[in-house]
SEVEX-164337 format. One record per residue (C-alpha): residue number from 1; residue in three letters; y, z negated, x. Coordinates in nm, 2 decimals. Layout:
BEGIN
(node NUM,'ALA',(Y,Z,X))
...
END
This chain:
BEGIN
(node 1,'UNK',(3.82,0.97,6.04))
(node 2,'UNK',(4.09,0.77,5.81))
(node 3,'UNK',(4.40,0.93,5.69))
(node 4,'UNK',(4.65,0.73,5.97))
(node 5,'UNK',(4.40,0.86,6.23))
(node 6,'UNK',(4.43,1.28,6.12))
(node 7,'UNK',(4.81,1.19,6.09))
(node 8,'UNK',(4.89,1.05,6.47))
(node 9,'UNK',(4.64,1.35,6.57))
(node 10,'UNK',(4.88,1.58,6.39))
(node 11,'UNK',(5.17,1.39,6.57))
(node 12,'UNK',(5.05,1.46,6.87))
(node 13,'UNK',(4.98,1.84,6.83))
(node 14,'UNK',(5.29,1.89,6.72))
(node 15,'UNK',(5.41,1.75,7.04))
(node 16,'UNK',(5.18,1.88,7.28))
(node 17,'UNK',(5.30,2.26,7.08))
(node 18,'UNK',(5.64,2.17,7.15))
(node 19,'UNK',(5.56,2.12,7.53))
(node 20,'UNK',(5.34,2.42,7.52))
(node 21,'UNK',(5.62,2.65,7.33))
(node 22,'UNK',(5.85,2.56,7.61))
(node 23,'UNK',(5.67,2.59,7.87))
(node 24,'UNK',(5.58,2.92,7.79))
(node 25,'UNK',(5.95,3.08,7.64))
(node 26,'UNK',(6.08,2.90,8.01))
(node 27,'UNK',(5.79,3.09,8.22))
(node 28,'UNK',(5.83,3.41,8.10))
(node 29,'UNK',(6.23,3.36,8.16))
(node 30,'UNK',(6.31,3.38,7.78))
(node 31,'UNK',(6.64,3.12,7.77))
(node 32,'UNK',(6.78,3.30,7.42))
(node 33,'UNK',(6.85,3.00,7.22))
(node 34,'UNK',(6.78,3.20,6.91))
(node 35,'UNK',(6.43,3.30,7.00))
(node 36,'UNK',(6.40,2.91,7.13))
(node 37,'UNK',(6.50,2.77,6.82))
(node 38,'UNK',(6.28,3.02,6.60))
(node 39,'UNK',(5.99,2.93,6.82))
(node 40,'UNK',(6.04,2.56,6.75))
(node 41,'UNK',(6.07,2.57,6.40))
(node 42,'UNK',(5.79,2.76,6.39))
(node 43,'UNK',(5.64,2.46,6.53))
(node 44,'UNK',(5.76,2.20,6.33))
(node 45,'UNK',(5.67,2.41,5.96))
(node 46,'UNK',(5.29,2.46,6.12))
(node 47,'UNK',(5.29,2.05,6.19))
(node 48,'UNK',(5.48,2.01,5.82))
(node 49,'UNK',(5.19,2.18,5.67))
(node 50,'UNK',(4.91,2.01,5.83))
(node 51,'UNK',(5.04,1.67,5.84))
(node 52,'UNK',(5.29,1.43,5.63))
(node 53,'UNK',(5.67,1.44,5.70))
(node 54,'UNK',(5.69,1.12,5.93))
(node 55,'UNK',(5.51,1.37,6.16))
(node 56,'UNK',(5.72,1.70,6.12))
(node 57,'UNK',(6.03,1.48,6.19))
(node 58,'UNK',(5.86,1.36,6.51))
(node 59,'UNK',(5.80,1.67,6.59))
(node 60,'UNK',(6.20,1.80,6.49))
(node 61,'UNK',(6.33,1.52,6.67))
(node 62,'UNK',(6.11,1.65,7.01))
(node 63,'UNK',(6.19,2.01,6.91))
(node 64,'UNK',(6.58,1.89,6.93))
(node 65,'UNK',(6.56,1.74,7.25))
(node 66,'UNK',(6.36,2.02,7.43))
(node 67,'UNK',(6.61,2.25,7.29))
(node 68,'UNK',(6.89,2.07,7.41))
(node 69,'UNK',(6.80,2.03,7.75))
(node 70,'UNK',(6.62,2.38,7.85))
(node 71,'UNK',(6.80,2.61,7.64))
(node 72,'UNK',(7.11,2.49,7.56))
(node 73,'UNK',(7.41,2.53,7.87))
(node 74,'UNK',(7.46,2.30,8.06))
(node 75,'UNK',(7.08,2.31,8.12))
(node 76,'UNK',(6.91,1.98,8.24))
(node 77,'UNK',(7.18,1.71,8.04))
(node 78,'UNK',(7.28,1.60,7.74))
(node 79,'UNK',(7.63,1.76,7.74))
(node 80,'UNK',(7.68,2.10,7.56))
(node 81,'UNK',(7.94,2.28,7.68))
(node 82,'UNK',(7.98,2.57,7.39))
(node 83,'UNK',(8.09,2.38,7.03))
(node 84,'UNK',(7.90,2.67,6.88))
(node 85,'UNK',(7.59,2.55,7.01))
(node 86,'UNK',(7.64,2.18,6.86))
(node 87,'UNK',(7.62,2.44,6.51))
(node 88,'UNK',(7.30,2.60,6.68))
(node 89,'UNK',(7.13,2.25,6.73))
(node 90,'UNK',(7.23,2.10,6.41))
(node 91,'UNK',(7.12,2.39,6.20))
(node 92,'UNK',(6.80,2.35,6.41))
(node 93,'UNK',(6.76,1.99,6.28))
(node 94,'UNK',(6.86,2.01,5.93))
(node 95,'UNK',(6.61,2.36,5.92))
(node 96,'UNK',(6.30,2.15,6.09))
(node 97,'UNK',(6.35,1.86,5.85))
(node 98,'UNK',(6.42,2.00,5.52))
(node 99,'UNK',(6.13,2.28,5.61))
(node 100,'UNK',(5.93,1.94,5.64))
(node 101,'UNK',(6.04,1.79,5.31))
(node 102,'UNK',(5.94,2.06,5.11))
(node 103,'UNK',(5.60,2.10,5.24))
(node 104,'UNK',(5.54,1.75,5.19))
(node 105,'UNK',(5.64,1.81,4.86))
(node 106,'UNK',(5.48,2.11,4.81))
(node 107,'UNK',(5.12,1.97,4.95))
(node 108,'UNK',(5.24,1.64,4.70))
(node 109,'UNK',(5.22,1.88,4.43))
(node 110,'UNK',(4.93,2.05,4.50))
(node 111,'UNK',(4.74,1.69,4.49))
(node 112,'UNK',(4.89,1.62,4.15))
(node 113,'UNK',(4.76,1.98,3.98))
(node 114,'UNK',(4.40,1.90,4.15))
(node 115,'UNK',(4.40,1.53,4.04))
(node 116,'UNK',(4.53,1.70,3.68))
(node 117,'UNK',(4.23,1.96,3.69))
(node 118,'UNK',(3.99,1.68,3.79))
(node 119,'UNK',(4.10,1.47,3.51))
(node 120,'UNK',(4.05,1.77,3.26))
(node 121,'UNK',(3.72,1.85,3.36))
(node 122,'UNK',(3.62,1.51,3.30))
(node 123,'UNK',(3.74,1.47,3.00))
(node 124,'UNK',(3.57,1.80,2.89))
(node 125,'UNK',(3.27,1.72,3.01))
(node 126,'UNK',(3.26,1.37,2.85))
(node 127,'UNK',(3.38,1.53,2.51))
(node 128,'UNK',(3.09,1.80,2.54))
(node 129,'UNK',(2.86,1.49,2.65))
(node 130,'UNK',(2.99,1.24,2.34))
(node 131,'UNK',(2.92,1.57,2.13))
(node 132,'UNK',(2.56,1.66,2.24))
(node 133,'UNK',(2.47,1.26,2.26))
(node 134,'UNK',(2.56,1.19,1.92))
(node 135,'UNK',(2.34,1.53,1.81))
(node 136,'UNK',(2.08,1.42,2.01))
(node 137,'UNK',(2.07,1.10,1.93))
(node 138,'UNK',(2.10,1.10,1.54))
(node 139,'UNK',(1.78,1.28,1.50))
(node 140,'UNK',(1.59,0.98,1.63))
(node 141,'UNK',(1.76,0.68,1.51))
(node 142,'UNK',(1.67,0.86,1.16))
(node 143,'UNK',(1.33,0.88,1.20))
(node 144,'UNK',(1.33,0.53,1.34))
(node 145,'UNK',(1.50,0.41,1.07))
(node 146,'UNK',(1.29,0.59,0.82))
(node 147,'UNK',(0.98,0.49,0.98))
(node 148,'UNK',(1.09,0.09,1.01))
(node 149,'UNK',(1.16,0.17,0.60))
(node 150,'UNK',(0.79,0.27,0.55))
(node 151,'UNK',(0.65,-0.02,0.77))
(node 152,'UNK',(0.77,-0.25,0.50))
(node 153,'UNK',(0.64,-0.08,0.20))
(node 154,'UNK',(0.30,-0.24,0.11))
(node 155,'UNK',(0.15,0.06,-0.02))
(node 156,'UNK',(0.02,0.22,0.31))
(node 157,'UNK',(-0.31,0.18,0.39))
(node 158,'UNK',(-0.40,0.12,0.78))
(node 159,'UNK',(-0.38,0.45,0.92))
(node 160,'UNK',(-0.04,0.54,0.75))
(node 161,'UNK',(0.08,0.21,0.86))
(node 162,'UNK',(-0.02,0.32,1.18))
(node 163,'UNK',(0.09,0.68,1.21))
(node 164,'UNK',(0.45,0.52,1.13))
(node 165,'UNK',(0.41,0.30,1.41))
(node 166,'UNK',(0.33,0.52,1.63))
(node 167,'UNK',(0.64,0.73,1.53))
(node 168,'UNK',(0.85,0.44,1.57))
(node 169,'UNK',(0.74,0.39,1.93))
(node 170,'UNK',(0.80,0.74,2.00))
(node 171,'UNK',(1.18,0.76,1.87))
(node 172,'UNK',(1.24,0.42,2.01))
(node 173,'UNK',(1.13,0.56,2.39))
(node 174,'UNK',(1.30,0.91,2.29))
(node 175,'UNK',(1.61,0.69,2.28))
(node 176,'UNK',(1.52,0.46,2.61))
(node 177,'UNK',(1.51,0.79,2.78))
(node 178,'UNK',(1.81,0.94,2.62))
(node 179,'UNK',(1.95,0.59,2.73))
(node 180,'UNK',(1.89,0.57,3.09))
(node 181,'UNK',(2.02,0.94,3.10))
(node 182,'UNK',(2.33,0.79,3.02))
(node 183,'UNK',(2.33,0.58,3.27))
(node 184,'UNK',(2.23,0.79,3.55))
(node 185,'UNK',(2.52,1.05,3.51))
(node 186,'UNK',(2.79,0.80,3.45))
(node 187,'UNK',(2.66,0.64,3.80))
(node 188,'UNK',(2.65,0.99,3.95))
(node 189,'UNK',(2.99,1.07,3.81))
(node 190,'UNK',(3.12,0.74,3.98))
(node 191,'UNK',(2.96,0.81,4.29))
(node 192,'UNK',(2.79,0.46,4.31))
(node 193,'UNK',(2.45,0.55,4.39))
(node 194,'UNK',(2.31,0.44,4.73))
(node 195,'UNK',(2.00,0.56,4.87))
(node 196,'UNK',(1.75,0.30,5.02))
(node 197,'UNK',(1.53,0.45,5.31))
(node 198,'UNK',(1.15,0.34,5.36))
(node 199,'UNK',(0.86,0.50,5.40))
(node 200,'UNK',(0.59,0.64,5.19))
(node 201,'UNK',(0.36,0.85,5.13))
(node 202,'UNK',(0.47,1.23,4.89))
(node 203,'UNK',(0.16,1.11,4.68))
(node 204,'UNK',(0.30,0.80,4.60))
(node 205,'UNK',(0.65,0.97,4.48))
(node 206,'UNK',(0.46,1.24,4.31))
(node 207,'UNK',(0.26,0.96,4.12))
(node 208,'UNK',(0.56,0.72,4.00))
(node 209,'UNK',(0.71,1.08,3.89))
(node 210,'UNK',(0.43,1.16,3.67))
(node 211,'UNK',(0.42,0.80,3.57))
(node 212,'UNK',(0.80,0.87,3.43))
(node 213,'UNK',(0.70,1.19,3.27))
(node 214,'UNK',(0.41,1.11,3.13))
(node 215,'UNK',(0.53,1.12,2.78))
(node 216,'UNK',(0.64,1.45,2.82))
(node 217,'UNK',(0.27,1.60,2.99))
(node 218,'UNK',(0.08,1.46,2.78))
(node 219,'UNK',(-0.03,1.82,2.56))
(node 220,'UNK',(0.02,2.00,2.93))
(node 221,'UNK',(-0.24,2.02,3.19))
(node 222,'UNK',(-0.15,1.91,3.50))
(node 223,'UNK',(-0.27,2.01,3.83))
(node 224,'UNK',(-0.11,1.79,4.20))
(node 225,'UNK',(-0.15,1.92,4.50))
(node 226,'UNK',(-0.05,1.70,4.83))
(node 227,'UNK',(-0.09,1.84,5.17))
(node 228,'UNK',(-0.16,1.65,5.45))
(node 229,'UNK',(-0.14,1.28,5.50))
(node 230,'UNK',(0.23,1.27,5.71))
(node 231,'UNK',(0.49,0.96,5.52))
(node 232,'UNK',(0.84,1.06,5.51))
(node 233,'UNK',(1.13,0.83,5.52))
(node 234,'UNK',(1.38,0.84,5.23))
(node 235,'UNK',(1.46,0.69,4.88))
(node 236,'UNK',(1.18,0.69,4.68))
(node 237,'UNK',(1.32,0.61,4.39))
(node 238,'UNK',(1.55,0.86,4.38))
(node 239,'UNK',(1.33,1.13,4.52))
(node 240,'UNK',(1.04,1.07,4.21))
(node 241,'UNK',(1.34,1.02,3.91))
(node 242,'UNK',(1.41,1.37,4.05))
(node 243,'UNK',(1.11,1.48,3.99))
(node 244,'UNK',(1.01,1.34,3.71))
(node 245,'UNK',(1.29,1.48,3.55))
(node 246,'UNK',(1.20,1.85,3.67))
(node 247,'UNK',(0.85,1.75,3.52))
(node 248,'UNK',(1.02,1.69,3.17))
(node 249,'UNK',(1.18,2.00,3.19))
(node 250,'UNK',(0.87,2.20,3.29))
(node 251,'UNK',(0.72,2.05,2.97))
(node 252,'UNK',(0.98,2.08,2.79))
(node 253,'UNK',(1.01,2.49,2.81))
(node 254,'UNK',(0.60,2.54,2.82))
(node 255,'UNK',(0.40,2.59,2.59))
(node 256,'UNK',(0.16,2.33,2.51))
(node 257,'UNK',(-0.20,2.31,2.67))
(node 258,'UNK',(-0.03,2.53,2.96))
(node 259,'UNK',(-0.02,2.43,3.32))
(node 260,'UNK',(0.25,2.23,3.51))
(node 261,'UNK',(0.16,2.24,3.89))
(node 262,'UNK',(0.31,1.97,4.14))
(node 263,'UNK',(0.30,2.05,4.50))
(node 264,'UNK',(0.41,1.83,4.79))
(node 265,'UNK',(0.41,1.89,5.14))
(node 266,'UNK',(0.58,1.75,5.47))
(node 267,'UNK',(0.70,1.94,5.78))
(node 268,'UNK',(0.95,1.82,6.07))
(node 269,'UNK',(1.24,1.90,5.84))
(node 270,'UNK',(1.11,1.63,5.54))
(node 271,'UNK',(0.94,1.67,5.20))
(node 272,'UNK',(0.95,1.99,5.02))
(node 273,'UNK',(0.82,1.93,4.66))
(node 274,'UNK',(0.77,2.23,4.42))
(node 275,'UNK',(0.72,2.24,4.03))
(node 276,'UNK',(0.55,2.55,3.83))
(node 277,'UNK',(0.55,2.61,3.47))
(node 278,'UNK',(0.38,2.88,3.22))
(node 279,'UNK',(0.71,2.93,3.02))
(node 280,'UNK',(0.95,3.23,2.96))
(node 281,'UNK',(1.08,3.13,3.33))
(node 282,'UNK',(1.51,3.11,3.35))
(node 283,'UNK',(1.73,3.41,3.28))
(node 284,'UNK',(1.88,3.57,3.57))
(node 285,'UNK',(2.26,3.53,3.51))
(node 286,'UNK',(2.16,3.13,3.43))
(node 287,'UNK',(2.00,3.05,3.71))
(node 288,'UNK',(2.32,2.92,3.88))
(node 289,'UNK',(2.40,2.74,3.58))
(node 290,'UNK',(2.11,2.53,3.53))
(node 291,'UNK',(2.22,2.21,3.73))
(node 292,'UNK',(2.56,2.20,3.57))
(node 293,'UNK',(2.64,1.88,3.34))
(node 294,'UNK',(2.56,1.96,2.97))
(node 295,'UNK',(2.47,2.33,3.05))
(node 296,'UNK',(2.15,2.41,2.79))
(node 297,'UNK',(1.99,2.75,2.86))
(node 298,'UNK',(1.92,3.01,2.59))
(node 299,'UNK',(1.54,2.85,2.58))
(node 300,'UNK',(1.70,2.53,2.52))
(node 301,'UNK',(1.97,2.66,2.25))
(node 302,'UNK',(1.70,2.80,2.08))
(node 303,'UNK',(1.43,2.52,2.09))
(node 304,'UNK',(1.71,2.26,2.06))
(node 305,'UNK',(1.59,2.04,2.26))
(node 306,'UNK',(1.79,1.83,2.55))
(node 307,'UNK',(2.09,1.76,2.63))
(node 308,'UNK',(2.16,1.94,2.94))
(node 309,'UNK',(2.18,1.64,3.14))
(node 310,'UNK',(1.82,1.63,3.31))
(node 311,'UNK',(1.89,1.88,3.61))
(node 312,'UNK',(2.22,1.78,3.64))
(node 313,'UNK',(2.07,1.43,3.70))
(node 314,'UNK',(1.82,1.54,3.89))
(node 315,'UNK',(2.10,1.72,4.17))
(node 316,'UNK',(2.27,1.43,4.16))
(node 317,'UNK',(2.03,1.18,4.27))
(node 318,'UNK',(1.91,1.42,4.57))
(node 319,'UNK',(2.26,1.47,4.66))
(node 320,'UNK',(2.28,1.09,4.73))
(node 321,'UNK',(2.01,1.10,4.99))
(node 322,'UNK',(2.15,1.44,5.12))
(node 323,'UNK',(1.85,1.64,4.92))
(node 324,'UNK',(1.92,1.95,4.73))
(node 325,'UNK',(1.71,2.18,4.45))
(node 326,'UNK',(1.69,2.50,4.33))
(node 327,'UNK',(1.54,2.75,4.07))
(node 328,'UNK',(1.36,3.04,4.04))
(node 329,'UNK',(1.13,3.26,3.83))
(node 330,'UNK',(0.75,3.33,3.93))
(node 331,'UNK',(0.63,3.69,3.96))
(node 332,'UNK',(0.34,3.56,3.72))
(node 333,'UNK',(0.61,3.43,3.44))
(node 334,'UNK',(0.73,3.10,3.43))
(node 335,'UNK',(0.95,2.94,3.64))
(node 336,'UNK',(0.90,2.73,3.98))
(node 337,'UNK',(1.19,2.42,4.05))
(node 338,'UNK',(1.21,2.34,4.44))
(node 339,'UNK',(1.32,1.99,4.57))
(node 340,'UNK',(1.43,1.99,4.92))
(node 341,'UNK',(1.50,1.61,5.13))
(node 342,'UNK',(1.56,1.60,5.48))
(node 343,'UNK',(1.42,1.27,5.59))
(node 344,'UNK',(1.17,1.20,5.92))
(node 345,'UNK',(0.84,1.22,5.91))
(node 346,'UNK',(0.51,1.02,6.05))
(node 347,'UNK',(0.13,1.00,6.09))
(node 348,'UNK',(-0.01,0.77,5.76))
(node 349,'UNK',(-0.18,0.59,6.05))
(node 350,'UNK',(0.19,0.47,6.26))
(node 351,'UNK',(0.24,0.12,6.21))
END
């Protein structure tokens, strides 16, 4: 519903109450013009709240003419017999559309200090994310740049040539990742990520997330299991880049050689995807803090590792295609991620 639409809608209640608030003082055989004109600018200040002022001065201009013609003697015409009730209808007026005024302005206001509070939030959150990035990131670049320095030395034999190499590689994808990241939340942050529906199979997402986590799992062990054979229709992209992000995480705050489990499943809701680790699990007064931009966990202060921008990414992607997750600890240690999308399901075998 646009803005012009909720404002005629307003219009229109406001005149339908006026109508209703005479009706009513007339039935019960109330013809005070006091009460009449209390009544009425109760009206209008209910209207002046809910709507913008073009539509509380309908409303006072509909409130006048109603109080004119039932309440006001002569009743029935335009003439008013008693000068003192020409001050009663004026001071109606000028109360109806100066109440309207400053709740315009006051609703005004209250816009202004949430677009304010919005704006500060932001800029906090990209100082905190300009901090942890440039942290994060110099580590890396250092030991790429140190590495790229020995490459070029010609007294390495083969297999320090190649152990350099290889660290190369892995600081150059530390920063791909690091990279993307990046990108993700500034998308999420600008709201411009669209899902794009088609169906597939949960094995298929669970596979391209394990695919972007491999790095990650590669000292875990890592057991999948898929139930049934049911596709679902929703973004696949989006739904494995959440995962595989939860998958990182899991390895992340494991130990290494420990398990990370992977479960899918379907039902008439959508696919429910769930992630298990062996690590110290989430402390209790942080697990409604985990999906918050730049929030790092005591596991994660103290390993310094991350940048507190994985989860967050990971709720933000769902949230495009109306999915959700959530975090708890295992009664076996550890700690067990949840990934909820609504999206319909089928039989494998449907064309």
């Amino acid at each position: 519903m646009t803005v012009l639409s909720r404002s005629v809608i307003t219009a229109g209640a406001g005149l339908a109450a006026v109508a209703a608030a005479t009706a009513c003082l007339r039935g019960i055989g109330i013809h005070n013009p006091t009460t009449a004109a209390l009544s009425f600018v109760l009206v209008v200040l209910f209207v002046a709240a809910a709507g913008p002022l073009w539509a509380a001065v309908v409303t006072s201009c509909a409130a006048v003419v109603c109080f004119n013609l039932f309440f006001l003697p002569p009743l029935g015409t335009w003439v008013i017999a008693d000068p003192q009730n020409w001050i009663a209808l004026t001071a109606l007026l000028i109360t109806s559309v100066v109440a309207s005024q400053l709740s315009a302005r006051a609703r005004a206001r209250a816009e202004e200090l949430r677009l304010a509070g919005i704006a500060h939030e932001r800029a906090e959150l990209s100082s905190a994310l300009l901090a942890a990035l440039g942290h994060d990131l110099r580590t890396p670049l250092t030991a790429l740049r140190v590495a790229v320095e020995n490459l070029k030395s010609d007294d390495l034999d083969s297999s320090s040539r190649a152990a350099q190499a290889a660290l190369a590689a892995g600081q150059a994808e530390h920063l791909t990742l690091a990279f993307d990241q990046i990108l993700d939340m500034a998308r999420i942050e600008s709201k411009s990520i669209r899902a794009d529906m088609s169906w597939c199979a949960p094995a298929e997402i669970v596979e391209a997330a394990l695919t972007h986590a491999q790095p990650s799992l590669a000292r875990h062990r890592v057991e999948i299991d898929v139930a049934g054979t049911d596709e679902v229709n929703l973004d696949p992209r989006l739904t494995a880049s959440a995962l595989g992000h939860i998958l990182e995480n899991a390895a992340r705050f494991s130990p290494p050689d420990s398990t990370v489990r992977v479960v899918a499943e379907t039902d008439r809701d959508g696919l429910l995807l769930s992630v298990e680790d062996e690590g110290l699990g989430v402390a209790a007064e942080e697990v409604e803090e985990l999906f918050q931009p730049m929030f790092r966990g005591r596991a994660g202060r103290i390993a310094g590792v991350g940048t507190g921008m994985g989860l967050a990414i990971t709720r933000g992607l769902l949230a495009a295609e109306g999915g959700r997750t959530w975090a708890e600890n295992r009664p076996q240690g550890g700690a067990r991620f949840w990934i909820s999308v609504p999206a319909q399901t089928r039989g494998a075998e449907a064309p």
